[in-house]
VEXDREN-2710 file (C-alpha; in Angstrom, 1 decimal):
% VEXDREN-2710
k/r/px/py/pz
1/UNK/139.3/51.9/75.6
2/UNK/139.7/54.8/73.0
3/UNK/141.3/53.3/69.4
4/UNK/144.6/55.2/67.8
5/UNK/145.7/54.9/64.8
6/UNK/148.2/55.7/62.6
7/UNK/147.9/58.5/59.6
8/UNK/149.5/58.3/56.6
9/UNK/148.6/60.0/53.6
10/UNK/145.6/61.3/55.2
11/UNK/144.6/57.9/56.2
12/UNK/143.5/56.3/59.6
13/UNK/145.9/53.4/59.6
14/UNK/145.9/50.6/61.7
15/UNK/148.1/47.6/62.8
16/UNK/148.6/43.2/63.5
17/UNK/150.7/44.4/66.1
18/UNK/150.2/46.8/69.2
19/UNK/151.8/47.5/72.5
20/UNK/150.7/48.7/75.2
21/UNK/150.8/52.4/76.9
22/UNK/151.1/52.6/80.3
23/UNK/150.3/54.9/83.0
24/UNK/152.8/55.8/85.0
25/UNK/151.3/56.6/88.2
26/UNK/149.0/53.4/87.9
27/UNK/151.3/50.6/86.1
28/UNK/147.8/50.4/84.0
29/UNK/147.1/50.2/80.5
30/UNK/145.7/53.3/79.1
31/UNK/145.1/52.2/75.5
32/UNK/146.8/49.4/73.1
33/UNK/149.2/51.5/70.5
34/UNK/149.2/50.4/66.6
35/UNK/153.4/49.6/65.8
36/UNK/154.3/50.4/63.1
37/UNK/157.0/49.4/60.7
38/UNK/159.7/50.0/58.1
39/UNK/157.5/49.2/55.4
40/UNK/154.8/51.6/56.8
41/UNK/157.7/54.2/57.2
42/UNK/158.5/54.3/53.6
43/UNK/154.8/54.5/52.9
44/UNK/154.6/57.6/54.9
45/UNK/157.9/59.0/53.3
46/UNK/156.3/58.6/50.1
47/UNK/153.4/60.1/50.8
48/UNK/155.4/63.1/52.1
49/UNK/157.6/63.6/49.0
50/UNK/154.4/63.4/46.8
51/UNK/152.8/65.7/49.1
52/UNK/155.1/68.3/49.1
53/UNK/154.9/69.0/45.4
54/UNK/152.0/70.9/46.3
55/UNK/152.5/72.4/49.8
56/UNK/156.0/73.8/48.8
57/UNK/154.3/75.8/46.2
58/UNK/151.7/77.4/48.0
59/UNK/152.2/81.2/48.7
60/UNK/153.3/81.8/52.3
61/UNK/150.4/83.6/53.0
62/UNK/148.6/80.3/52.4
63/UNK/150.7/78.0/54.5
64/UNK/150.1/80.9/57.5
65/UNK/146.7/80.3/56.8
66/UNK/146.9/76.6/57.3
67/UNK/148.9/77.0/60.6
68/UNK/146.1/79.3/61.9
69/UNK/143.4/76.7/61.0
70/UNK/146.0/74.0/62.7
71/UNK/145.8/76.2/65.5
72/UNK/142.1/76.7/65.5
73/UNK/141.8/73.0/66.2
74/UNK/144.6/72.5/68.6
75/UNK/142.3/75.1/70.4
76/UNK/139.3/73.2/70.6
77/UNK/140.9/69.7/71.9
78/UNK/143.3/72.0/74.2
79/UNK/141.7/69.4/77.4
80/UNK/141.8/66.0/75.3
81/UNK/145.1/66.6/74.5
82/UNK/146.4/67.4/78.0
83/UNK/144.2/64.9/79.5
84/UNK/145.9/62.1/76.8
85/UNK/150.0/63.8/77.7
86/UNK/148.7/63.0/81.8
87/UNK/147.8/59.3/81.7
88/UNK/150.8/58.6/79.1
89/UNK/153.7/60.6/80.3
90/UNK/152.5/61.8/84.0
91/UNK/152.9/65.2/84.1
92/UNK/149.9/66.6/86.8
93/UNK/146.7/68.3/85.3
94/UNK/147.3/71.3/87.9
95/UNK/150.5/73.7/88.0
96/UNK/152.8/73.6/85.2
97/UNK/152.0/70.1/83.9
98/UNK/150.2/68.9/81.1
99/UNK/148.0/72.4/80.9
100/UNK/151.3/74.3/80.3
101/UNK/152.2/71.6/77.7
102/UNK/148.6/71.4/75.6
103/UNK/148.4/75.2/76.2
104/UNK/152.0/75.7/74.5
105/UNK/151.4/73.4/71.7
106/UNK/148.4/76.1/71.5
107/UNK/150.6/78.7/71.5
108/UNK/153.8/77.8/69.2
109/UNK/151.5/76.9/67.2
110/UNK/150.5/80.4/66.8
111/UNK/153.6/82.0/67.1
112/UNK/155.0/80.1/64.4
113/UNK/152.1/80.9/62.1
114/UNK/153.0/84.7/62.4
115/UNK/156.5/84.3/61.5
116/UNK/157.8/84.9/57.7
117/UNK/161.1/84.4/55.8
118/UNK/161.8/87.0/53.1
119/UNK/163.9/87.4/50.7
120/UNK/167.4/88.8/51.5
121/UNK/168.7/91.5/48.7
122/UNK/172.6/90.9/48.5
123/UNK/173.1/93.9/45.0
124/UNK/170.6/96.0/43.5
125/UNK/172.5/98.3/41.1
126/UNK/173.1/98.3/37.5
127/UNK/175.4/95.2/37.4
128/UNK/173.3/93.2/38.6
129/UNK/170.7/92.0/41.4
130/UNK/171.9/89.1/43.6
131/UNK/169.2/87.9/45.9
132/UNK/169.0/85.1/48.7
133/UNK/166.2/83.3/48.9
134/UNK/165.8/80.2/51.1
135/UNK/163.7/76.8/50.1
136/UNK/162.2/74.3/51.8
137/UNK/164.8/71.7/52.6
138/UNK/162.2/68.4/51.7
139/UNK/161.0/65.9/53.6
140/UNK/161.6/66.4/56.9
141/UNK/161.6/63.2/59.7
142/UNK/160.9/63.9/63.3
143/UNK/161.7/61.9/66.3
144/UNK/160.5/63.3/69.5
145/UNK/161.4/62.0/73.3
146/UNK/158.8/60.7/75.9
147/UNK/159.5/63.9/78.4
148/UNK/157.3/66.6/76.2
149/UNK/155.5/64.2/73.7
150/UNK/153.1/67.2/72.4
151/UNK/155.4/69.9/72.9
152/UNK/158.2/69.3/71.4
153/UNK/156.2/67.5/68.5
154/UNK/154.9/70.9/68.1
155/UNK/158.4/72.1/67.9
156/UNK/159.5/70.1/65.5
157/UNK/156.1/70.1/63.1
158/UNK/155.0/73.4/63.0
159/UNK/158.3/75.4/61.2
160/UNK/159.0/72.7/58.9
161/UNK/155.3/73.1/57.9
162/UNK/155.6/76.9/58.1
163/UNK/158.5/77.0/55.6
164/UNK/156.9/74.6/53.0
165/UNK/158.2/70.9/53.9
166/UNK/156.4/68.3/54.7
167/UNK/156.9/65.7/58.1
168/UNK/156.9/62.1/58.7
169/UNK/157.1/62.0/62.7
170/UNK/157.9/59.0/64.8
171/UNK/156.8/59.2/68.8
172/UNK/158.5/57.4/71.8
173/UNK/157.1/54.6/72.0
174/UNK/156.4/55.3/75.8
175/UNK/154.6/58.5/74.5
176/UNK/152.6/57.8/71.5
177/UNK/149.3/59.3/72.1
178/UNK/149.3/62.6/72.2
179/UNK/150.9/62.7/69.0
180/UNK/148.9/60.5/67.2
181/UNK/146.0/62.4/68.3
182/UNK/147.4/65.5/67.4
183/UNK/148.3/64.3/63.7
184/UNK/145.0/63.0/63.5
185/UNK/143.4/66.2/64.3
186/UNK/145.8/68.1/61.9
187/UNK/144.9/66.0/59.1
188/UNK/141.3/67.6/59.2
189/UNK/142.6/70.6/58.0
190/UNK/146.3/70.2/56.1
191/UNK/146.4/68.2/52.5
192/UNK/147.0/64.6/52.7
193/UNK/150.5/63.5/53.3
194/UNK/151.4/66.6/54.9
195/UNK/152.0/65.2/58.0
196/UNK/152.0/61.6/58.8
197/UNK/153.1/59.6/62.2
198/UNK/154.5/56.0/62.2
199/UNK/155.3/54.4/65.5
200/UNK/157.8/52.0/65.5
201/UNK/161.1/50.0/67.1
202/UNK/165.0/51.0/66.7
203/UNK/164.6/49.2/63.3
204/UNK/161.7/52.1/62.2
205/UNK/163.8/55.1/64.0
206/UNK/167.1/54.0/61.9
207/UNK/165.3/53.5/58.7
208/UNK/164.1/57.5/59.0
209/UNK/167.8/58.3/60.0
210/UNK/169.6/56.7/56.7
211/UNK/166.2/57.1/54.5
212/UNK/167.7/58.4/51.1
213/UNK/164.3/60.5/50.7
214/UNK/164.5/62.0/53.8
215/UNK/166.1/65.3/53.4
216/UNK/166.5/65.9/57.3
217/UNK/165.9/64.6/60.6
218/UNK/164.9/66.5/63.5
219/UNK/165.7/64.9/66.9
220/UNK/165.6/65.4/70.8
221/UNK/166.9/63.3/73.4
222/UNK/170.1/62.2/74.2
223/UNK/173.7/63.1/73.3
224/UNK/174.3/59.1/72.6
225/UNK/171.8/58.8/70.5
226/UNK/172.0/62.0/68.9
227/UNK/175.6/60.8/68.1
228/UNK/174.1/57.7/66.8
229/UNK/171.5/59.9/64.8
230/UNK/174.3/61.6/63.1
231/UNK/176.7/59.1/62.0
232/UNK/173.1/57.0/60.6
233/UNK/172.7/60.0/58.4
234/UNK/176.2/60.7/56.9
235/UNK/175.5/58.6/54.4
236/UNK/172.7/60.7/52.9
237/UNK/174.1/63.8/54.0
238/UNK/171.2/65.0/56.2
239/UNK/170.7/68.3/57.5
240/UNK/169.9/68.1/61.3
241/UNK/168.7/69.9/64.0
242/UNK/170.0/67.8/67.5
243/UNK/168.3/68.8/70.7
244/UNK/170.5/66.5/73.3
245/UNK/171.0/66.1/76.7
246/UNK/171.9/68.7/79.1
247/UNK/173.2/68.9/82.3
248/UNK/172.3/72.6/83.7
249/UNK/174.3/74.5/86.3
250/UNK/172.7/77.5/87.9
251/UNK/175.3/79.4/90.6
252/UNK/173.8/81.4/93.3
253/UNK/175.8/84.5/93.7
254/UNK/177.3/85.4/97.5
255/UNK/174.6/86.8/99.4
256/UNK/171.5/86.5/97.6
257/UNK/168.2/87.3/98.9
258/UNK/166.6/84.0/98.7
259/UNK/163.3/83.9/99.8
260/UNK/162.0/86.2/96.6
261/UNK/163.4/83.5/94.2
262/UNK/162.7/80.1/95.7
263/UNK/159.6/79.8/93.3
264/UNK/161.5/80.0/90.5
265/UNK/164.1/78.3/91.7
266/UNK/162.0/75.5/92.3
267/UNK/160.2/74.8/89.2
268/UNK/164.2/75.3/87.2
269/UNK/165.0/72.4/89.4
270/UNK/161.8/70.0/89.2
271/UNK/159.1/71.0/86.5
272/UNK/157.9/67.9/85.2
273/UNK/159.7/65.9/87.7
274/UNK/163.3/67.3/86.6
275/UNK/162.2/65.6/83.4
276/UNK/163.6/68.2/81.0
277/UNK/166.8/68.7/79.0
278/UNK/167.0/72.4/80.1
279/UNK/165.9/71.6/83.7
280/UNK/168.4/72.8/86.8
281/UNK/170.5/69.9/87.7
282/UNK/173.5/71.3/89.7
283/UNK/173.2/74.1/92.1
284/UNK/176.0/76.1/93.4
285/UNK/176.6/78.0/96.7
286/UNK/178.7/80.1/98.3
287/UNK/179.9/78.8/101.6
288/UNK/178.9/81.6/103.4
289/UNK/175.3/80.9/102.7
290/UNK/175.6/77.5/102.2
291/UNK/173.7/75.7/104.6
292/UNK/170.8/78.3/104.7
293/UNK/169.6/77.8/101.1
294/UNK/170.2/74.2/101.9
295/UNK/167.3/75.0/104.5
296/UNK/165.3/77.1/102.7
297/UNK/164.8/75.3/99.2
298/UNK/164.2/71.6/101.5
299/UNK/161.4/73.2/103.3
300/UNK/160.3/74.7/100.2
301/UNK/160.5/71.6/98.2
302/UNK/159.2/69.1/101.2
303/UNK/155.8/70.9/101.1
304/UNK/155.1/70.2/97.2
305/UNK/152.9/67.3/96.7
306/UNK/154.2/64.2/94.4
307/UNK/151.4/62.3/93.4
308/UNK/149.3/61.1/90.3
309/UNK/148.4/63.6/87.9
310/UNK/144.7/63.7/87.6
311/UNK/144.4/64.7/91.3
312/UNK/143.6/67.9/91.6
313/UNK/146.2/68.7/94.4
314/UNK/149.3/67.2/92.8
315/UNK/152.2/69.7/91.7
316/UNK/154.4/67.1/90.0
317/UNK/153.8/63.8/88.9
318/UNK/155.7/60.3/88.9
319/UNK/158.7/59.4/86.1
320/UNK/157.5/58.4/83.0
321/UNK/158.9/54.8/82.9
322/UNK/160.7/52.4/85.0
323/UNK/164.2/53.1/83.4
324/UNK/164.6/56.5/84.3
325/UNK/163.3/55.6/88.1
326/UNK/166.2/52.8/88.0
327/UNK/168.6/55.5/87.2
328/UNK/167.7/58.2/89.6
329/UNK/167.6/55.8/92.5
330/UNK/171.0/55.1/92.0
331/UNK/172.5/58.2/91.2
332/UNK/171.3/59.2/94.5
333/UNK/172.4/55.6/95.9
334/UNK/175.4/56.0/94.9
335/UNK/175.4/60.0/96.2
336/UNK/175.0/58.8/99.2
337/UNK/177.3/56.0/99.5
338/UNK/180.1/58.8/98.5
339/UNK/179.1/61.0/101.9
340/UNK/176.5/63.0/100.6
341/UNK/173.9/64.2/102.6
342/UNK/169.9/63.0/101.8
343/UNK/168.4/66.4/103.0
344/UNK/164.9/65.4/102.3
345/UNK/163.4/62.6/99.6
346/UNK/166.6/59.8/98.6
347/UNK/164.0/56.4/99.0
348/UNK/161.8/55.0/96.6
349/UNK/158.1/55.3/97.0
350/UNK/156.3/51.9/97.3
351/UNK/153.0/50.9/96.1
352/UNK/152.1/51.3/91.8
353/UNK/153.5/53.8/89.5
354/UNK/157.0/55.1/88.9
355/UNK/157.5/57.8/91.7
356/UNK/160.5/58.9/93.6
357/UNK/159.8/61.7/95.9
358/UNK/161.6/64.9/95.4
359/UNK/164.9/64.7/96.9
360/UNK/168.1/67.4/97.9
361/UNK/171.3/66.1/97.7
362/UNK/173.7/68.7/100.2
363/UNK/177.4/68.5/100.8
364/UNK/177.6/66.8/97.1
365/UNK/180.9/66.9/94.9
366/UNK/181.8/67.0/91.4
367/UNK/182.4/63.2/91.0
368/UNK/179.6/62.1/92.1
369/UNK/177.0/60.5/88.9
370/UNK/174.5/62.9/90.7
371/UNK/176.5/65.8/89.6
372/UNK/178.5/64.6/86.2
373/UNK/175.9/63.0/84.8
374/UNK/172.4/63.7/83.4
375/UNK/170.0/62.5/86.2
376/UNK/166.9/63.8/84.7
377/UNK/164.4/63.6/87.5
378/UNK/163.8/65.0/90.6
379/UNK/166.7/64.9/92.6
380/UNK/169.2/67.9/92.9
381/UNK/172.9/67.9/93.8
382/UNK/173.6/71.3/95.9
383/UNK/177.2/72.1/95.9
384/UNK/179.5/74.6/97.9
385/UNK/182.3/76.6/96.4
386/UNK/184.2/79.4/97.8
387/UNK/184.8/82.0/94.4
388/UNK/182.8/83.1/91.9
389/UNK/185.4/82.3/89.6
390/UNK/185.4/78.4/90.7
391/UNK/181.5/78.0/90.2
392/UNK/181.8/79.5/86.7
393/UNK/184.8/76.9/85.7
394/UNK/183.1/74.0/87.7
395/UNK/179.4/74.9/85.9
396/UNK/181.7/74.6/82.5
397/UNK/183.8/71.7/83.3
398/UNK/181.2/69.1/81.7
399/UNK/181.2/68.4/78.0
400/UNK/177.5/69.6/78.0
401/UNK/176.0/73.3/77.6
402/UNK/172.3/73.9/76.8
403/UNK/171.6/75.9/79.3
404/UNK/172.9/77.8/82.5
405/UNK/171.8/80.1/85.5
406/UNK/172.8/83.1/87.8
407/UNK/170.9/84.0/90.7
408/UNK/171.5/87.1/92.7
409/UNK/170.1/90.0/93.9
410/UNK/172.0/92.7/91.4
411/UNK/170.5/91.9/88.5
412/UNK/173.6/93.9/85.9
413/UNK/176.1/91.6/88.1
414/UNK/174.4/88.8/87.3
415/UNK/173.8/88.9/84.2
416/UNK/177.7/89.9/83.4
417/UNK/178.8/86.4/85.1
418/UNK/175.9/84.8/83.0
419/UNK/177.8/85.6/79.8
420/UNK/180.6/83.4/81.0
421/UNK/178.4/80.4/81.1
422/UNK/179.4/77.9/78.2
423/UNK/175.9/76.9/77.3
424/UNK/173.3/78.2/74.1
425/UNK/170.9/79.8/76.6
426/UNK/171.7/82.0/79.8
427/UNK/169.2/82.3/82.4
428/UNK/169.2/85.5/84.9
429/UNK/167.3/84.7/88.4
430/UNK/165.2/82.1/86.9
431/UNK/166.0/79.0/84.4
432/UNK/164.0/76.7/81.9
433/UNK/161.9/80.1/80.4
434/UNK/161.5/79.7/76.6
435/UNK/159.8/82.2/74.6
436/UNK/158.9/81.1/70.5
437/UNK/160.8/84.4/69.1
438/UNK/164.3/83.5/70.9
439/UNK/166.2/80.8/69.5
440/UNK/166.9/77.7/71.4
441/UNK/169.8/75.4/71.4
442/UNK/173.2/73.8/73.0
443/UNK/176.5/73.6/72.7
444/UNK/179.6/71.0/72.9
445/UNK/177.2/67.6/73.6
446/UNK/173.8/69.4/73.7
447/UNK/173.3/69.5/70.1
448/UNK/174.0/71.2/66.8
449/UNK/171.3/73.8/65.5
450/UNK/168.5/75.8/66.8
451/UNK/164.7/75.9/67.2
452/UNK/162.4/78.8/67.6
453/UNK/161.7/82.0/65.7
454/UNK/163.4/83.0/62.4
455/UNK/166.7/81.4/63.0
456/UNK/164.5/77.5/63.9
457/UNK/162.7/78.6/60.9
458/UNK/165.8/78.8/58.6
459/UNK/167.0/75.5/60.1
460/UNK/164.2/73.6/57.7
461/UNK/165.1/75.7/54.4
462/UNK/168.2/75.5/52.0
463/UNK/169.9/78.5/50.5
464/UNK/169.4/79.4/47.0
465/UNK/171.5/82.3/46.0
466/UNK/169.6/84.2/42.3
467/UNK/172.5/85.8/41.0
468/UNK/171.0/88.2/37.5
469/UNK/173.6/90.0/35.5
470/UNK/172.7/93.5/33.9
END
């Protein structure tokens, strides 16, 4: 069974205690994870404020430099890694799985390396020159979500880096390896204490929260926690970035060619299982064409394998823990109880692993958990409304808004009712697309802050404002 560790301060450490990670499509254990602690957490936080001395003060052509070499070596463990994110999390090694999610820690990684802050020249003349010029905020603590353990870990790592901070990042404990692994690997290249990883409980996560060295926190998952994450850190006045939950509406417009966009209708609705914050969970229909793309996307969706990751044939992959297959069995319990209609999918799978097969919810209605609440998995809600105007307000009704969808088949049209969607990204005839130049955030419950090109690069720097008189 292949040893982890932890790394802190550039060092391989290991634990008393460890847990075990299990596979989700097997209930087997694919590797015993070190757990850490508080105490190991304040190690790593003082490793990362002695670190950054140094790394904050190298030229930004020399912190590029470092990314590039970072991404060198992502490059050459590309397989490992996705091998490690499919026996921990579940996501299939064919289609959009675990591929997409190694190759895109590949590629941010990149992306990120290429980006720059300059200084901004507010006066030039022979008063005086005012410039702004923006610093690295400190030492910056991640906590990433079991969903996109290496993805979103590369979210989080590489722009702090970029900018001159240094990171002390804490994995779901469902989701350890990949991380550890990829911290491991970065410490090859990067200067000691640059980036360390601790593992840990509740006790470890709110330690990082409230740590008074910890300049600011970095978190995705959900809007209670998030909440929890915030009021932790008022008392050290952290700056945060809060990716939360999301509960995305996409509206099909009255008479909309279907068949050209069931593809990407699809994969909005149930890449990695519906196990993603900016995944489609609530699709809306005109009446008029109600029951046919009630058809059309169940046939689609019944001829998509579910199934465990490593076979070769398998488009998407089991849930990633017991927890979340509870709660999507009885959101769709409960769906059904109310009068909905189980199109295809709606019972649990027997034998090992955590699988539900993919499931379409018709006739569904806006009280129903299935709908109001954040089901993350694959089941969706399809529901009918008679005016354009009435699937805009319902789409906006929730207290919710990372992301949102129109689908139609004129394009301008489209896009016009997509600016009335109350969420921080807009989709137009597909949904979940993220690009490393366009920023990336929510609104109202889905979180404060954005990631992603300059504007997730400025999210891990402070202003200082260099005001010379003449």
């Amino acid at each position: 069974m292949q040893l982890f560790s932890l790394t802190i301060g550039g060092r391989a450490v290991t634990t008393d205690q460890t847990y075990c990670v299990i596979n989700p499509a097997t209930g087997e254990t694919v590797a015993e994870c070190p757990l850490g602690s508080v105490a190991l957490l304040d190690e790593a936080v003082r490793e990362a404020r002695t670190a950054l001395f140094g790394w904050s003060r190298l030229s930004d052509a020399e912190r590029a430099d470092y990314l590039n070499r970072v991404g060198d070596v992502i490059e050459q463990h590309v397989s490992e890694l996705s091998r490690l994110v499919t026996s921990e999390q579940g996501k299939p090694q064919s289609g959009p799985g675990a591929n997409l999610e190694a190759g895109g820690c590949l590629g941010w990684t990149r992306a990120t390396a290429n980006l720059s802050l300059s200084e901004e020249t507010i006066q030039d003349d022979a008063r005086g020159h005012i410039v702004l010029r923006r610093k690295p905020v400190g030492v910056v603590g991640s906590i990433t979500p079991w969903n996109w353990p290496l993805m979103i870990a590369t979210w989080h790592i590489m722009p702090a880096l970029r900018v001159g901070c240094t990171v002390v990042i804490k994995p779901s404990p469902y989701t350890p390896l990949s991380t550890l692994r990829l911290v491991e690997l970065m410490n090859g290249v990067l200067p000691p204490g640059v980036i360390n990883v601790v593992t840990g409980d509740a006790d470890v996560g709110g330690r990082m929260v409230a740590h008074p060295d910890i300049a600011k926190i970095v978190f995705t998952g959900s809007t209670a926690t998030g909440k929890g994450v915030m009021r932790q850190g008022a008392d050290t006045l952290k700056r945060l970035t809060l990716e939360l939950g999301g509960n995305d509406a996409g509206v099909i417009l009255p008479n909309t060619t279907l068949e050209p966009l069931l593809e990407k209708l699809f994969w909005g609705c149930f890449i990695n299982g519906g196990q993603t914050c900016a995944a489609l969970k609530r699709l809306y229909v005109h009446e008029d064409q109600y029951e046919a793309v009630v058809d059309k996307f169940s046939d689609y969706a019944s001829k998509i394998r579910v199934g465990n990751g490593m076979d070769a044939d398998t488009l998407i992959g089991p849930l990633t823990n017991k927890m979340q297959l509870d709660k999507v069995a009885s959101y769709v319990e409960e769906a059904r109880e109310r009068g909905a209609r189980i199109v295809i999918g709606g019972e649990r799978a027997e034998g090992p692993g955590y699988f539900y097969p993919l499931t379409v919810v018709a006739d569904a209605t806006d009280e129903m958990l299935l709908v109001r609440e954040e089901q993350f998995g694959p089941a969706i809600p399809i529901l009918k409304y008679r005016t354009i105007e009435e699937a805009i307000t319902r789409a906006n009704s929730l207290d919710v808004g990372l992301g949102g969808s129109i689908w139609g088949d004129d394009v301008d049209e489209a896009a016009r009712w997509a600016t009335h969607l109350e969420c921080g990204t807009t989709w137009v005839n597909q949904h979940g697309g993220l690009n490393p130049m366009a920023p990336f955030g929510g609104i109202k419950g889905s979180g404060i802050g954005v990631e992603f090109g300059l504007d997730g690069l400025k999210e891990y720097t402070t202003v200082q404002v260099l005001n010379v008189a003449r």
